[in-house]
C-alpha positions in Angstrom: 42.6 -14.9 -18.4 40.8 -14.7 -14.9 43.9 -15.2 -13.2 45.4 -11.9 -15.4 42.4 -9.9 -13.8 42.6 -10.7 -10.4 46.5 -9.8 -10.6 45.3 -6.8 -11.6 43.1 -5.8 -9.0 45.3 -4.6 -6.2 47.6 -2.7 -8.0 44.5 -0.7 -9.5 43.5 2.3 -6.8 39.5 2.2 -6.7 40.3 5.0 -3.9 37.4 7.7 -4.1 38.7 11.3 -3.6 36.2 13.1 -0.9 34.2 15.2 -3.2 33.4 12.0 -5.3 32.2 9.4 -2.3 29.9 11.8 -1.6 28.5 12.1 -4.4 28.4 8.1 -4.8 26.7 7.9 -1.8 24.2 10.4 -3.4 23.5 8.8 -6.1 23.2 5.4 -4.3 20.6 7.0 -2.0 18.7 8.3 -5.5 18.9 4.9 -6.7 17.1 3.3 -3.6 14.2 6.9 -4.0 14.0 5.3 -7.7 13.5 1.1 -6.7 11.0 2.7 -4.4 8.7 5.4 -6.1 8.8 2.3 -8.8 7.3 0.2 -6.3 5.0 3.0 -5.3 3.4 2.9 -8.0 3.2 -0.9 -8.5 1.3 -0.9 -5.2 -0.9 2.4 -6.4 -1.8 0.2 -9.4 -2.8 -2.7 -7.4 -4.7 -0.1 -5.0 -6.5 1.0 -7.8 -8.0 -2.5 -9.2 -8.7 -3.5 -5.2 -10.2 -0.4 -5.1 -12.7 -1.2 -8.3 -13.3 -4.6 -6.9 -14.5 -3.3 -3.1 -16.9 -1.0 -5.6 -18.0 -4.3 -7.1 -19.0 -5.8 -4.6 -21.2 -2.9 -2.6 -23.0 -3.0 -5.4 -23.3 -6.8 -5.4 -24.5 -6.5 -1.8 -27.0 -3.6 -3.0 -28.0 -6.0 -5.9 -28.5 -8.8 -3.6 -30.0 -6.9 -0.7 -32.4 -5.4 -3.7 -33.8 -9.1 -5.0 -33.6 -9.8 -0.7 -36.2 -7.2 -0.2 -38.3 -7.5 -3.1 -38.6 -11.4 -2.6 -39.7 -11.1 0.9 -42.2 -8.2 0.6 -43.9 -10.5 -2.6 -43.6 -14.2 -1.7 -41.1 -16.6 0.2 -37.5 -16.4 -1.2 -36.9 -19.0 -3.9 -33.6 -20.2 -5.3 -34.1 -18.2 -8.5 -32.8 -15.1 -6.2 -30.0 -17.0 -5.3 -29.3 -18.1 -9.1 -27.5 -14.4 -9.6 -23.7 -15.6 -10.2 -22.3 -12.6 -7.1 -18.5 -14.6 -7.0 -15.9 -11.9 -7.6 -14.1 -11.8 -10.9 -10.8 -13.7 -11.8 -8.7 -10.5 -11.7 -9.8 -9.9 -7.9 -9.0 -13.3 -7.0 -5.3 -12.1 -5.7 -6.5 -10.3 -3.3 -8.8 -12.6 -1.4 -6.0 -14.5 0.2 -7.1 -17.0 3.1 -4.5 -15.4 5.7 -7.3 -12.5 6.4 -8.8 -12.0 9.9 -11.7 -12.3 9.3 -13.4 -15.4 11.4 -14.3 -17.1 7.9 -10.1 -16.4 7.5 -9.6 -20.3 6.9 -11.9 -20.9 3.9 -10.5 -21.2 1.0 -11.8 -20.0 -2.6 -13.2 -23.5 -3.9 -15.5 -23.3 -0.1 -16.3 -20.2 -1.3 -18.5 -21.4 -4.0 -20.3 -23.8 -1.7 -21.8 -20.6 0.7 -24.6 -18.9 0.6 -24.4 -15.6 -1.2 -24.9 -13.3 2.0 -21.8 -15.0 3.4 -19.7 -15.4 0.2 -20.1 -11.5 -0.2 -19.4 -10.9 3.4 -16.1 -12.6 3.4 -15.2 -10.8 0.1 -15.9 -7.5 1.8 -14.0 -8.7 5.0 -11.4 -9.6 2.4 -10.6 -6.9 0.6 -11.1 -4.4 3.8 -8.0 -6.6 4.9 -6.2 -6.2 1.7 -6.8 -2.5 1.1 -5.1 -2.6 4.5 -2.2 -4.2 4.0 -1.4 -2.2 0.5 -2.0 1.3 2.5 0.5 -0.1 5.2 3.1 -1.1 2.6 2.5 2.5 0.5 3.3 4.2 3.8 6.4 2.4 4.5 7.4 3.0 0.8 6.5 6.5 1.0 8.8 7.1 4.4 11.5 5.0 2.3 11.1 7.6 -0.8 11.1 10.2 1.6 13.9 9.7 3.3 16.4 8.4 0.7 15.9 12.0 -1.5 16.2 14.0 1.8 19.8 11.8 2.1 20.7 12.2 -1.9 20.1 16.2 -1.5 22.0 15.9 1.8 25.0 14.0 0.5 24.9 16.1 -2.9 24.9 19.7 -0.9 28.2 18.2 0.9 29.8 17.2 -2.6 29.0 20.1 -3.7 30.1 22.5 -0.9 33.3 20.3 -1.5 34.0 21.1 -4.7 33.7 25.1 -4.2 36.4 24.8 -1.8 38.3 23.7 -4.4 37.1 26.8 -6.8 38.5 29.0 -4.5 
């Protein structure tokens, strides 16, 4: 049966006229603006939960610059201030990757638990800064990609279609 097909396949013409390889490369080019304003908004949604976990913890570090300063202007601090679980939840886990910059870039999220909480929230701020970075870098790029492939879709489909007038005529 396979051997029938590919007898086939030469005498078949899969010759484009003009008008219609332009317009296959114009829809080829709105295929690619698709895939990427897809993964536009993959990213945006990623952006967005980074986003509410940077929010999380400033107000960790307010919370924990709060107990700081009410500690030391009443007594000594004690390891009940430091009792406040300030880790970052499971969902903003992804983003705190140990390839970061930072100088605490090499320790890993079990060492995590083992720092103090100044530092722990630190490196999660350090972190995510580094993260929100990346995802803004990788939006642009998508952006110049989504960009660029519907300027070249309208492009190619002004040329099919100045094409096919000539043909009206």
């Amino acid at each position: 049966m396979l051997a029938n097909i590919k007898s086939l396949l030469p005498t078949i013409p899969l010759r484009l006229s003009e008008k219609a390889r332009y317009l296959a490369i114009s829809l080829f080019f709105s295929s690619i603006a698709l895939v990427s304003g897809q993964a536009l908004l993959y990213f945006e949604l990623h952006s967005l939960t980074l986003s509410h976990c940077r929010r999380l913890n400033l107000q960790n570090i307010f919370f924990y610059n709060q107990i700081i300063s009410t500690t030391h202007a009443q007594s000594p601090v004690t390891t009940a201030t430091h009792a406040r679980d300030l880790t970052a939840p499971e969902y903003c886990h992804s983003f705190l990757v140990t390839e970061q910059s930072d100088s605490a870039g090499s320790i890993s999220l079990h060492e995590m638990n083992n720092l103090s909480s100044d530092l722990k929230l630190r490196v999660y701020a350090d972190r995510y800064a580094d993260a929100e970075q990346r995802y803004a870098d990788n939006q642009m790029n998508l952006l110049i990609l989504l960009l660029t492939s519907n300027v070249l879709a309208l492009v190619f489909q002004s040329i099919h279609l100045y094409q096919d007038s000539r043909d009206i005529k």
